[in-house]
MARLUM-42761 format. One record per atom (N, C-alpha, C): residue number from 1; residue in one letter; chain; atom name; x, y, z. Coordinates in nm, 4 decimals. Example, Ala and Ser with C-alpha at 12.3 -4.5 7.8 and 13.67 -1.06 7.14 Angstrom:
<rs>
R   pos   code   unit   site         c1         c2         c3
R     1      a      A      N     1.3190    -0.5690     0.7800
R     1      a      A     CA     1.2300    -0.4500     0.7800
R     1      a      A      C     1.3200    -0.3300     0.7800
R     2      s      A      N     1.2850    -0.2250     0.7080
R     2      s      A     CA     1.3670    -0.1060     0.7140
R     2      s      A      C     1.2900     0.0030     0.7870
</rs>
This chain:
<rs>
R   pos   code   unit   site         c1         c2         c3
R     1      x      A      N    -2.0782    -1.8210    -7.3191
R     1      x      A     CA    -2.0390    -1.9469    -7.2577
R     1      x      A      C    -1.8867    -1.9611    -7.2714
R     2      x      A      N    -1.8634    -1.9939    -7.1213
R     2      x      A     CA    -1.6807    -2.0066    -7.2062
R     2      x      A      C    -1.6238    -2.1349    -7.2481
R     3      x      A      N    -1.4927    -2.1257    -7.3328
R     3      x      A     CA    -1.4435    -2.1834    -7.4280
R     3      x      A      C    -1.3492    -2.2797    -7.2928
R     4      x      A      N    -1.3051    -2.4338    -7.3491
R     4      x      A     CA    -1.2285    -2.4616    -7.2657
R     4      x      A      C    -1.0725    -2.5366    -7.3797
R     5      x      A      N    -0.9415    -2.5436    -7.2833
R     5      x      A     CA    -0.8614    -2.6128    -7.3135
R     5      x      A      C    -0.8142    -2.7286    -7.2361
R     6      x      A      N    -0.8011    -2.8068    -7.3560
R     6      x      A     CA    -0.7726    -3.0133    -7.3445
R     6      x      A      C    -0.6358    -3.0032    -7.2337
R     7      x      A      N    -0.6078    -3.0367    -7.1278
R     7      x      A     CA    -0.4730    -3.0111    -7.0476
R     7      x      A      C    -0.4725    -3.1723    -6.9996
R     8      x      A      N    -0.4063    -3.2371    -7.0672
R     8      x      A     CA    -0.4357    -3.3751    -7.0078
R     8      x      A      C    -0.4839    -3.4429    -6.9521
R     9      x      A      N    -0.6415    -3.4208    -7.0177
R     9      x      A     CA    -0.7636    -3.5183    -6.9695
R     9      x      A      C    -0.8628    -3.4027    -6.9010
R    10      x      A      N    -0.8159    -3.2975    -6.8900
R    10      x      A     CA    -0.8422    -3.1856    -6.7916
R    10      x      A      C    -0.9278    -3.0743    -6.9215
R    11      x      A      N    -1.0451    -2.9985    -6.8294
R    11      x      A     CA    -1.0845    -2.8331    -6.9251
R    11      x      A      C    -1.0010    -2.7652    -6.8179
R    12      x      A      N    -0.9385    -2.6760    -6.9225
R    12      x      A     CA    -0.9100    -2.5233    -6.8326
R    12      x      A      C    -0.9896    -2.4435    -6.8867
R    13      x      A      N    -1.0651    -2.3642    -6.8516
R    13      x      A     CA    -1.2317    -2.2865    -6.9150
R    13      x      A      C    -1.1126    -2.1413    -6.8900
R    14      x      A      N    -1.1903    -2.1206    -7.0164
R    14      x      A     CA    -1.1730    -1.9861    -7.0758
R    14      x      A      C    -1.2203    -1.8683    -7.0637
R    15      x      A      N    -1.2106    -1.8179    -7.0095
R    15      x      A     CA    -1.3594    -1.7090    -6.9866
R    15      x      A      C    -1.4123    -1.6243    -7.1453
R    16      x      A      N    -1.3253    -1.6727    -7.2247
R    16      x      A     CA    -1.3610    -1.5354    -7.3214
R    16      x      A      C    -1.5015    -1.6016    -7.4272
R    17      x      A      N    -1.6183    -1.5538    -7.4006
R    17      x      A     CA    -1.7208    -1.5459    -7.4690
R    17      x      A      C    -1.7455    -1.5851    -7.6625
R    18      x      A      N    -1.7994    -1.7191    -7.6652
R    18      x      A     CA    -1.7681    -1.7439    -7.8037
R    18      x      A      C    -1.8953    -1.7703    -7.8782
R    19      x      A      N    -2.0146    -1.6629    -7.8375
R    19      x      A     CA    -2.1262    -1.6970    -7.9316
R    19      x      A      C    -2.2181    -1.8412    -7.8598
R    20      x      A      N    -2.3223    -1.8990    -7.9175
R    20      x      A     CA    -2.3740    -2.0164    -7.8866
R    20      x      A      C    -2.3221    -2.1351    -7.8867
R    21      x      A      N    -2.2104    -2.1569    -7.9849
R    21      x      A     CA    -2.1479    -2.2568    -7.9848
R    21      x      A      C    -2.0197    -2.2848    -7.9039
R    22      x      A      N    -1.9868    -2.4046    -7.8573
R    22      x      A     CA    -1.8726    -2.4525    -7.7605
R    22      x      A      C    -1.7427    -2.4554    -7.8032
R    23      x      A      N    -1.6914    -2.4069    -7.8154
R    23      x      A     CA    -1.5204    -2.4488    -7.8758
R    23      x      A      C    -1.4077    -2.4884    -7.7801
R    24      x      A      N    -1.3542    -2.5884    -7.8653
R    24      x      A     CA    -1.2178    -2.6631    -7.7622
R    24      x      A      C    -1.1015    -2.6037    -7.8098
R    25      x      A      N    -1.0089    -2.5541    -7.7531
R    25      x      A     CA    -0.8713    -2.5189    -7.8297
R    25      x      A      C    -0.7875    -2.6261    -7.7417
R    26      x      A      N    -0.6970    -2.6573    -7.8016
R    26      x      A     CA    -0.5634    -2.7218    -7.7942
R    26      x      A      C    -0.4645    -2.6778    -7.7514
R    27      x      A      N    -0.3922    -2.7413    -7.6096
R    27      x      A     CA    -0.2749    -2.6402    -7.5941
R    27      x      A      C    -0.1938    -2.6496    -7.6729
R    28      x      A      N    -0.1354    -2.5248    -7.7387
R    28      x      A     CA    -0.0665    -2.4466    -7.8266
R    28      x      A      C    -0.1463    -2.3976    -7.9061
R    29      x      A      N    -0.2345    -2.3590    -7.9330
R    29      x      A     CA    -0.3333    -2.2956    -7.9914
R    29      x      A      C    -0.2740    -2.1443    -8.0027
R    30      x      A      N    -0.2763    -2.0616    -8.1178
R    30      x      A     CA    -0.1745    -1.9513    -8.0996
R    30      x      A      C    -0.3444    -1.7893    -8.0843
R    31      x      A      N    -0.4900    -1.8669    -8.0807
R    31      x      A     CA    -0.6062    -1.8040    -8.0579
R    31      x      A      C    -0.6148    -1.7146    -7.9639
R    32      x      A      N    -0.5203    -1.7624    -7.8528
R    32      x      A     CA    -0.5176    -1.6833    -7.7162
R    32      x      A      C    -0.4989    -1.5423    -7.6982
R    33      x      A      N    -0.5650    -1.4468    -7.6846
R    33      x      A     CA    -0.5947    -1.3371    -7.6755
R    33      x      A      C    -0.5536    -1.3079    -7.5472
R    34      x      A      N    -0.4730    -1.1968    -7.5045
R    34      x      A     CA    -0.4131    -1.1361    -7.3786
R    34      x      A      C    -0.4929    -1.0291    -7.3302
R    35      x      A      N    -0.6094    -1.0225    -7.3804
R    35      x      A     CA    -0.6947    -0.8806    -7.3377
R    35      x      A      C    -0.7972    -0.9565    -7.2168
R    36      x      A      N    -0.8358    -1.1289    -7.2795
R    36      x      A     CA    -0.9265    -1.1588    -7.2095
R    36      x      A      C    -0.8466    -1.2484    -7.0593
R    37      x      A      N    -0.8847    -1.2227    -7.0026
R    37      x      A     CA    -0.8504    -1.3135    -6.8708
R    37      x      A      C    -0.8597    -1.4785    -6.9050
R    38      x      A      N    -0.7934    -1.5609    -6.8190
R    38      x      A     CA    -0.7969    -1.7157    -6.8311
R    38      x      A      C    -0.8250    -1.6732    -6.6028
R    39      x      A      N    -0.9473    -1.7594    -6.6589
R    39      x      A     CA    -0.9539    -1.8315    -6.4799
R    39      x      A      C    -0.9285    -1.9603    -6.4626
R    40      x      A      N    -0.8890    -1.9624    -6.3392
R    40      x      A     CA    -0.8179    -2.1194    -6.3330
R    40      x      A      C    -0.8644    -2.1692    -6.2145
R    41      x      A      N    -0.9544    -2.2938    -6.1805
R    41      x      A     CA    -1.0143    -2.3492    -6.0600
R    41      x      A      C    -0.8231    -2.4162    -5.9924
R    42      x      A      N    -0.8502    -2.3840    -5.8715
R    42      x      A     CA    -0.7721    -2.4832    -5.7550
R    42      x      A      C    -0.7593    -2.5542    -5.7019
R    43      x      A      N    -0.8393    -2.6069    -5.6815
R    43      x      A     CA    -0.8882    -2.7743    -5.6131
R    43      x      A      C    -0.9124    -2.8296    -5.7454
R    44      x      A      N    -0.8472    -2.9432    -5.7210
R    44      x      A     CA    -0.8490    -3.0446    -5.8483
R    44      x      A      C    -0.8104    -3.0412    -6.0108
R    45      x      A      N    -0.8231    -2.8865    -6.0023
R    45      x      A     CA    -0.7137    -2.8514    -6.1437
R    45      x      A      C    -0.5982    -2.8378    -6.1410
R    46      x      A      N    -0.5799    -2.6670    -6.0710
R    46      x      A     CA    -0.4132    -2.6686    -6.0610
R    46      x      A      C    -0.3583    -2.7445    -5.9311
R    47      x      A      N    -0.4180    -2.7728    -5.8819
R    47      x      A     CA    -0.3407    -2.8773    -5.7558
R    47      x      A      C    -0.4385    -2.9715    -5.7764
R    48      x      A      N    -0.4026    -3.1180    -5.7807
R    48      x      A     CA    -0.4772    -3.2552    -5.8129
R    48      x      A      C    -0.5173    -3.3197    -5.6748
R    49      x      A      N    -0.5527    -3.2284    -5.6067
R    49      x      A     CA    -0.6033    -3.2849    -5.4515
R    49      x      A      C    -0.7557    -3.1334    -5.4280
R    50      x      A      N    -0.7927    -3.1564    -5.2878
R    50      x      A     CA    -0.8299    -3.0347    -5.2163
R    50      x      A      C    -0.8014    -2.9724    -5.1272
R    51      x      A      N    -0.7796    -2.8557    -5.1322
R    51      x      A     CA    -0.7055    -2.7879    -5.0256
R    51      x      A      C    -0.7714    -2.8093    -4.8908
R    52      x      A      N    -0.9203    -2.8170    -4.8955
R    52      x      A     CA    -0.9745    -2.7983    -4.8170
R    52      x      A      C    -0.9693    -2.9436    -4.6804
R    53      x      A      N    -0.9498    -3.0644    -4.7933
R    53      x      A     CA    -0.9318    -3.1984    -4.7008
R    53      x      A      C    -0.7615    -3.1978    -4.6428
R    54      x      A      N    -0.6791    -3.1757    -4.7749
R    54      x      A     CA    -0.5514    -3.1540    -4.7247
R    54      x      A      C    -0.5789    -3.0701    -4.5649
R    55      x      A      N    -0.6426    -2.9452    -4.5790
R    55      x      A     CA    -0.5897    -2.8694    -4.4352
R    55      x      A      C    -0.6076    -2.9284    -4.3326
R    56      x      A      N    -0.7790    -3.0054    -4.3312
R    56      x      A     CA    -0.8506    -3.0621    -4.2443
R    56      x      A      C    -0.7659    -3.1545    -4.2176
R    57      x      A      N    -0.7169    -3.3053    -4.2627
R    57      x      A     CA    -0.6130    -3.4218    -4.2785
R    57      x      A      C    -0.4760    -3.3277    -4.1638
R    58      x      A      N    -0.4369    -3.2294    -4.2209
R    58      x      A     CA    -0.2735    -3.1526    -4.1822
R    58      x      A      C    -0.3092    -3.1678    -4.0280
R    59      x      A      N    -0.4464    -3.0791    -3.9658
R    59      x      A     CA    -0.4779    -3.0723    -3.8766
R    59      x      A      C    -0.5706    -3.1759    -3.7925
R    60      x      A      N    -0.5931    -3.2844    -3.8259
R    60      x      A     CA    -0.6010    -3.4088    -3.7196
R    60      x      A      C    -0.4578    -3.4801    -3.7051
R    61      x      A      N    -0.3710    -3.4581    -3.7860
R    61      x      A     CA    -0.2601    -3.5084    -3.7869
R    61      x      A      C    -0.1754    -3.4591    -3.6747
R    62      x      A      N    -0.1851    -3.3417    -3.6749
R    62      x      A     CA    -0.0730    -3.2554    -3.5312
R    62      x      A      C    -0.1907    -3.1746    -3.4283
R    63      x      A      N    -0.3279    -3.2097    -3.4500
R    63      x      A     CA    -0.3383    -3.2261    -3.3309
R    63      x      A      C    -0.5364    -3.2724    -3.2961
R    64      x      A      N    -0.5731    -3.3408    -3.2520
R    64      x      A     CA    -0.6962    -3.4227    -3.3221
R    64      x      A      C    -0.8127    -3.3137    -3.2271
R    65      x      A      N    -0.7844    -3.2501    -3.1278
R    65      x      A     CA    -0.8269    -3.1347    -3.0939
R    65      x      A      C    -0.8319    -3.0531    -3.1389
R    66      x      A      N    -0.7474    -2.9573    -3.1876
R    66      x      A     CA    -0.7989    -2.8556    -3.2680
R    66      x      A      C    -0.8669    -2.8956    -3.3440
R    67      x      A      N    -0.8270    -3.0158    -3.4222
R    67      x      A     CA    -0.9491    -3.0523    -3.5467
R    67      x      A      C    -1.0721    -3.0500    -3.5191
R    68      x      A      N    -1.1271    -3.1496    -3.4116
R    68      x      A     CA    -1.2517    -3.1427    -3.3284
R    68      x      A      C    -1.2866    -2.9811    -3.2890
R    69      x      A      N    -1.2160    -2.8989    -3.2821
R    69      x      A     CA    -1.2516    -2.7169    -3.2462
R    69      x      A      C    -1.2864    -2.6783    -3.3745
R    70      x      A      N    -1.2246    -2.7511    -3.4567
R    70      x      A     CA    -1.2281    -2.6807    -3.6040
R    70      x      A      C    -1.3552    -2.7168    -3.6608
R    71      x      A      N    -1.3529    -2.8714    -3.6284
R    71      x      A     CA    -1.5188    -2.8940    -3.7194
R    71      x      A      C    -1.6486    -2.7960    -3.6387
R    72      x      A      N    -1.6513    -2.7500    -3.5054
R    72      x      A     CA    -1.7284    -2.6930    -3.4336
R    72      x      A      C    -1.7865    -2.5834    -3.4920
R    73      x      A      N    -1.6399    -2.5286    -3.5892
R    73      x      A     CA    -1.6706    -2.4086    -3.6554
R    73      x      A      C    -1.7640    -2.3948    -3.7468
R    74      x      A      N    -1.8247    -2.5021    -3.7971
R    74      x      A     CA    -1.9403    -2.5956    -3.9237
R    74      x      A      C    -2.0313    -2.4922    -3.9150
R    75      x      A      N    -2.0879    -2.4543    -3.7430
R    75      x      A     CA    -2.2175    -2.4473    -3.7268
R    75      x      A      C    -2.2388    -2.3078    -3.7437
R    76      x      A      N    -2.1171    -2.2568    -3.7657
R    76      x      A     CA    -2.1211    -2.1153    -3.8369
R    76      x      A      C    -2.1579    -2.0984    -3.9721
R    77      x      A      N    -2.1246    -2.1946    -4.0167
R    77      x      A     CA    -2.0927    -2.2184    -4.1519
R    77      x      A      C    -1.9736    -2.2477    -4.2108
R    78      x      A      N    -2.0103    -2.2946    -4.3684
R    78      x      A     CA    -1.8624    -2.3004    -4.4174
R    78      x      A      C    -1.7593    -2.2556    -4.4352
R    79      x      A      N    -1.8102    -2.1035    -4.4774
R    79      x      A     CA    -1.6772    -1.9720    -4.4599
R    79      x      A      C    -1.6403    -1.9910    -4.3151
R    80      x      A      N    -1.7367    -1.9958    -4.2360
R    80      x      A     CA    -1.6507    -1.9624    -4.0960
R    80      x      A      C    -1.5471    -2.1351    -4.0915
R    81      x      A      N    -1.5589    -2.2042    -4.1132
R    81      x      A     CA    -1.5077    -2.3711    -4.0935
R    81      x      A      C    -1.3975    -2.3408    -4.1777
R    82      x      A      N    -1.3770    -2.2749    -4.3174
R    82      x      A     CA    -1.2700    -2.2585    -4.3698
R    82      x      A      C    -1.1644    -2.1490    -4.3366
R    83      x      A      N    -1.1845    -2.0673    -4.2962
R    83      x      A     CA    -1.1595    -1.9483    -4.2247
R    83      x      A      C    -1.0730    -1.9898    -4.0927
R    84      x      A      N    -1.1593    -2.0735    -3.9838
R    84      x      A     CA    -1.0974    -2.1588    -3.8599
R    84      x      A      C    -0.9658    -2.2247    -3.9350
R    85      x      A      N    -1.0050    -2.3042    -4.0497
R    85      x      A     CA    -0.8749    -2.4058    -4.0897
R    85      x      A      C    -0.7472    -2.3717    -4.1099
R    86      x      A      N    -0.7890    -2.1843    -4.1912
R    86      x      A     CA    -0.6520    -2.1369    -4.2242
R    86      x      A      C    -0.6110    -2.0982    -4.1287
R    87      x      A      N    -0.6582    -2.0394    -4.0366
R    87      x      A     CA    -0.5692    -2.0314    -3.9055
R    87      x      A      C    -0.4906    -2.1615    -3.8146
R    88      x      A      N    -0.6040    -2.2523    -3.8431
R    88      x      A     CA    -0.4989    -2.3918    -3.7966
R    88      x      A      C    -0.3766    -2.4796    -3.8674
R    89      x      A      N    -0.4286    -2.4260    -4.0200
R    89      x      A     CA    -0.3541    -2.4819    -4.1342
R    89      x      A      C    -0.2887    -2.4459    -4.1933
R    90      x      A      N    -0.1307    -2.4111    -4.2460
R    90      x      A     CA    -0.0325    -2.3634    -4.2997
R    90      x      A      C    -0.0109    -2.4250    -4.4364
R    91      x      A      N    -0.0679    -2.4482    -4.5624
R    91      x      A     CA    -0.0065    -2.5702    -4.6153
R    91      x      A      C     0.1545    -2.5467    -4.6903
R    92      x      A      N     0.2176    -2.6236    -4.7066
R    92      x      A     CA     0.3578    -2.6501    -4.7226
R    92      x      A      C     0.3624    -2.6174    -4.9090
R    93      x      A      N     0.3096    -2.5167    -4.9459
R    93      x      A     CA     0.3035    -2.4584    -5.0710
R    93      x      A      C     0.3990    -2.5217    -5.1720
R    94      x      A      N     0.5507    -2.5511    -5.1214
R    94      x      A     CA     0.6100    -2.5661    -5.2228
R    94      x      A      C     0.5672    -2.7477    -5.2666
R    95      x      A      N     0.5318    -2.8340    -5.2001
R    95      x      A     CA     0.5205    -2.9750    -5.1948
R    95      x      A      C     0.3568    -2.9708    -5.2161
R    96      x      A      N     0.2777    -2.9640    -5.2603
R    96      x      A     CA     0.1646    -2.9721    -5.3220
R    96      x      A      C     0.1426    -3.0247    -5.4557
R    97      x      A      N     0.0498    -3.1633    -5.4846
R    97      x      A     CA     0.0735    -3.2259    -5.6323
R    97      x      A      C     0.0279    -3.1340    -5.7056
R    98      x      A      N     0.0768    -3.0449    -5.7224
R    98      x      A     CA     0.0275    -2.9465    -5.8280
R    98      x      A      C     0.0318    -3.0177    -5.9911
R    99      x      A      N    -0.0454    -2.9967    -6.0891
R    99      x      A     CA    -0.0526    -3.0482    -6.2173
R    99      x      A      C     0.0491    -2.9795    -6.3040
R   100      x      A      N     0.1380    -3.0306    -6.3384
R   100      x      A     CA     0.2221    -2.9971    -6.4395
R   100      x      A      C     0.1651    -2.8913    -6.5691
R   101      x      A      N     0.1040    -3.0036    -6.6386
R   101      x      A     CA     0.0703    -2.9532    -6.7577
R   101      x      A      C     0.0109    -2.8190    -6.7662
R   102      x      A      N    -0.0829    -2.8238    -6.6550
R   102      x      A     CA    -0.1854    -2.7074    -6.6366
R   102      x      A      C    -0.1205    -2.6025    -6.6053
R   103      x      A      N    -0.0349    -2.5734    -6.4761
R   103      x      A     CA     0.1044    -2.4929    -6.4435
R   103      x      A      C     0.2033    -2.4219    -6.5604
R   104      x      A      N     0.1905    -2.5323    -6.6840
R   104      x      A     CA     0.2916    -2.4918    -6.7902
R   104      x      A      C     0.2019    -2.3887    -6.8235
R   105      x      A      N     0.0712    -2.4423    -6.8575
R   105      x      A     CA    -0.0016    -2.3369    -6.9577
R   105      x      A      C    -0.0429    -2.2165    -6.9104
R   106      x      A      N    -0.0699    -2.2104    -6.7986
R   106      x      A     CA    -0.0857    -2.0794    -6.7475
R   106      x      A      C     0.0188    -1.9889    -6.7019
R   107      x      A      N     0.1560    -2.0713    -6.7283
R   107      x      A     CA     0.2820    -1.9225    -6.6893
R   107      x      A      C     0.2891    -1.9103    -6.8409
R   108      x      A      N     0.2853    -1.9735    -6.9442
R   108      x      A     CA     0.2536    -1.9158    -7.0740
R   108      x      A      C     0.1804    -1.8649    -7.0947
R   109      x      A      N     0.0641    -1.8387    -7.1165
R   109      x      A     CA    -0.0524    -1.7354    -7.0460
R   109      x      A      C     0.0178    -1.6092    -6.9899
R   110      x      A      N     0.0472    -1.6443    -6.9002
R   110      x      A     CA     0.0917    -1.4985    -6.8035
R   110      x      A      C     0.2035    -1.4451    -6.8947
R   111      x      A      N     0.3225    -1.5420    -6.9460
R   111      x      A     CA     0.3947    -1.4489    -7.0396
R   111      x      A      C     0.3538    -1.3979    -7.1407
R   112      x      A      N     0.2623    -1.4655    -7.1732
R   112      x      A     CA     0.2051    -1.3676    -7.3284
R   112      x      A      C     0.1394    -1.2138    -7.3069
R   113      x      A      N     0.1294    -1.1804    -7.1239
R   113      x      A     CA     0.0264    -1.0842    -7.1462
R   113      x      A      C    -0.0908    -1.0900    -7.0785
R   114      x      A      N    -0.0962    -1.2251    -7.0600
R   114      x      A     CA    -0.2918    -1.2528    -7.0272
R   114      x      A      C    -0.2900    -1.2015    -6.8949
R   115      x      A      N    -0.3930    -1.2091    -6.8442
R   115      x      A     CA    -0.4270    -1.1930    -6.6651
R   115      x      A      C    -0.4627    -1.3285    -6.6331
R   116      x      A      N    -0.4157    -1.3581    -6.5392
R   116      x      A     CA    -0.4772    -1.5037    -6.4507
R   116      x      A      C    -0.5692    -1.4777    -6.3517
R   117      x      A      N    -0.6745    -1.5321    -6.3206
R   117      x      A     CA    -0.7196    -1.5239    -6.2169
R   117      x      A      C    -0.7885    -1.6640    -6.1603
R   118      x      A      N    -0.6928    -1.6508    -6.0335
R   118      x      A     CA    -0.7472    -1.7749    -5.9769
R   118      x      A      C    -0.9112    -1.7615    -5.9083
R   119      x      A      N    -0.9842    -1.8596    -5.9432
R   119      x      A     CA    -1.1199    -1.8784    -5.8966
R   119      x      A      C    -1.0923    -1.9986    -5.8454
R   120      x      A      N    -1.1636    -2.0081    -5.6908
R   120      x      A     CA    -1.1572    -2.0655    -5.6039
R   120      x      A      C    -1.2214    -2.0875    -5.5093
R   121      x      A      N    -1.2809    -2.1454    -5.4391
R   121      x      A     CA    -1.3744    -2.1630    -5.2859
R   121      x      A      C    -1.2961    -2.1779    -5.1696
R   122      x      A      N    -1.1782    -2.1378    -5.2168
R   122      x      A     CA    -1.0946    -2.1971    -5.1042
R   122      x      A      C    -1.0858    -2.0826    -5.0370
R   123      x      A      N    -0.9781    -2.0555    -4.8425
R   123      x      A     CA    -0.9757    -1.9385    -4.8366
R   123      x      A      C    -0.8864    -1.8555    -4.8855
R   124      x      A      N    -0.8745    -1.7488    -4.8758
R   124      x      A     CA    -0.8074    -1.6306    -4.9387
R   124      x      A      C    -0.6894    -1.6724    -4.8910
R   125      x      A      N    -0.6723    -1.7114    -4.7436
R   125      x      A     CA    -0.4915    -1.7116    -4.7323
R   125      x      A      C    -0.4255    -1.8350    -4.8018
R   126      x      A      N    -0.4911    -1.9363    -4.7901
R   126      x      A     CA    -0.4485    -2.0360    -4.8624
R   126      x      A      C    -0.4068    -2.0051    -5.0197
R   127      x      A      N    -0.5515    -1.9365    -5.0906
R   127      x      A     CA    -0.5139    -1.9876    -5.1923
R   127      x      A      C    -0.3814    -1.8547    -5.2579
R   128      x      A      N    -0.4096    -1.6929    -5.1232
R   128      x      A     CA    -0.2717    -1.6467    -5.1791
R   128      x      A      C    -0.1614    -1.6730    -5.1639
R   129      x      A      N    -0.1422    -1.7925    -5.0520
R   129      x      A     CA     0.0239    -1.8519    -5.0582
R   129      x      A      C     0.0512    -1.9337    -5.1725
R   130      x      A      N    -0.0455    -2.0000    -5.2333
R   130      x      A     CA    -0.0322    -2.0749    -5.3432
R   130      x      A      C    -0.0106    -1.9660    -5.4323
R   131      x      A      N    -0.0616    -1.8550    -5.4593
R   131      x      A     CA    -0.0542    -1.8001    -5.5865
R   131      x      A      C     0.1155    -1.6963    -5.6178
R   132      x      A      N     0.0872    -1.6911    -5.4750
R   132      x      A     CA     0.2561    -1.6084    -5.4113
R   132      x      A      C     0.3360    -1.6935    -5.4627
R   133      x      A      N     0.3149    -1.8317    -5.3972
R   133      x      A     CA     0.4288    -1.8922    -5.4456
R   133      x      A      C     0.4542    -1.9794    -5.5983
R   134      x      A      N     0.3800    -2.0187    -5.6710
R   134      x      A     CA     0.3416    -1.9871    -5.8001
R   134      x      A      C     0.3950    -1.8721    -5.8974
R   135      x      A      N     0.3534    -1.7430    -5.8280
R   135      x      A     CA     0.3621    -1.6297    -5.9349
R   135      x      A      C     0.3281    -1.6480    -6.0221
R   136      x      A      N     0.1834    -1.6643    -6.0182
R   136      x      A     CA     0.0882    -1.7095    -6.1811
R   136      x      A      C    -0.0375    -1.6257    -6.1853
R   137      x      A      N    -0.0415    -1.5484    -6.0698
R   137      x      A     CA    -0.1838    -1.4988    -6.0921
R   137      x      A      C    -0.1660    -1.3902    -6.0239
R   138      x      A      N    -0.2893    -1.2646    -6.1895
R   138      x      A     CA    -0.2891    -1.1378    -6.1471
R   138      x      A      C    -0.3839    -1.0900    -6.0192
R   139      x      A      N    -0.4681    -1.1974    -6.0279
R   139      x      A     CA    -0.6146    -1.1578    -5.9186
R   139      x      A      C    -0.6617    -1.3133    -5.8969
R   140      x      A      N    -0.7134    -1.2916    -5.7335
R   140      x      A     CA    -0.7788    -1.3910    -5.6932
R   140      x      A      C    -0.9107    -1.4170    -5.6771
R   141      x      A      N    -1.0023    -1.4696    -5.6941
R   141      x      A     CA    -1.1559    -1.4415    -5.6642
R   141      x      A      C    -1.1322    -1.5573    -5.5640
R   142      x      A      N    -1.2211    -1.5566    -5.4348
R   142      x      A     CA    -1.2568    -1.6896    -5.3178
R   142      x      A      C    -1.3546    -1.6007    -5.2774
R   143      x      A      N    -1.4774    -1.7150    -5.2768
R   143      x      A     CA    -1.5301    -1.6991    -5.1246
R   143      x      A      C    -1.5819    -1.5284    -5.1645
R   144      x      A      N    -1.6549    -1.5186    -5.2627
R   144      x      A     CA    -1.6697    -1.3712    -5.2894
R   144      x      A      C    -1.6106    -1.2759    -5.2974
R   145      x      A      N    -1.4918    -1.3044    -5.2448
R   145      x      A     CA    -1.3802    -1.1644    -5.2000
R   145      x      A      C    -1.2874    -1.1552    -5.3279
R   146      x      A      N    -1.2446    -1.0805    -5.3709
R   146      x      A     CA    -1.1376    -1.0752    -5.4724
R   146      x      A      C    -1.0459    -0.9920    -5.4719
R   147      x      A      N    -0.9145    -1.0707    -5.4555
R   147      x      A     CA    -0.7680    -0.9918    -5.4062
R   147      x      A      C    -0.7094    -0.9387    -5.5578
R   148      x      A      N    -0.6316    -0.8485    -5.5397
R   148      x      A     CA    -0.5580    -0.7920    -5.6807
R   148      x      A      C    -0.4183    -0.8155    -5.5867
R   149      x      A      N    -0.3316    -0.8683    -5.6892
R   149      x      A     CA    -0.1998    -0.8898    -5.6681
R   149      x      A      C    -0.1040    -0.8209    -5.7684
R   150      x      A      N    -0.0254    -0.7470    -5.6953
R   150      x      A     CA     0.1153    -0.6892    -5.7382
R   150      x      A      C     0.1532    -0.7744    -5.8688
R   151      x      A      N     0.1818    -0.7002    -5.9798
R   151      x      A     CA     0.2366    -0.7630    -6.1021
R   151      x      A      C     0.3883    -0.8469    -6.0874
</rs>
């Protein structure tokens, strides 16, 4: 079961395996092990919104047609509806409420060594412009697919 850390009001879950029992560490906790990976959710952790309404919102905004083309895409499904969005949707990476605290702890993380990997439902292009522009994460998991990114 994984372990999580307190990030202001926030878990950042741990992936590293701690027996039956639950443990909380504290950021600054010096426990952190660089062998095991830290995954980090995207919607609502490291960015305090969803990508997924943000895109949808971006795109009734500039143009209420495509949006209406976009929801059409539903009946494919959701991958296909998220998939449609990133092609309609660019998001503006650097202006995103991204969470501070959480941001700190995971480029500390990454300097110590660790691997990041963002876990996510979001799509792949989205969430690799976020991670591009970030530079916080070694690998991406979305949507089943999982990208490896250049150190």
């Amino acid at each position: 079961m994984p372990s999580s850390v307190q990030v202001s009001g926030l878990n950042v879950l741990d992936s590293r395996p701690i027996g039956s029992a639950r443990q909380e560490r504290r950021l600054g906790d010096s426990s952190s092990r660089s062998d095991e990976p830290l995954c980090v959710d995207l919607d609502g952790s490291l960015v305090r919104t969803d990508t997924l309404i943000e895109g949808f919102l971006g795109v009734l905004r500039s143009s209420p047609i495509r949006a209406l083309r976009t929801l059409f895409s539903l009946f494919a499904g959701k991958a296909a509806f998220k998939a449609r969005l990133s092609d309609e949707w660019q998001p503006d990476v650097a202006h995103l409420p991204y969470n501070t605290p959480v941001l700190e702890f995971i480029r500390s993380e990454r300097e110590s060594g660790r691997t990041i990997v963002l876990a996510t439902g979001a799509h792949e292009q989205i969430a690799s412009k976020i991670a591009a522009h970030l530079g916080i994460s070694n690998r991406i998991d979305c949507n089943g697919a999982t990208l490896w990114l250049r150190a």
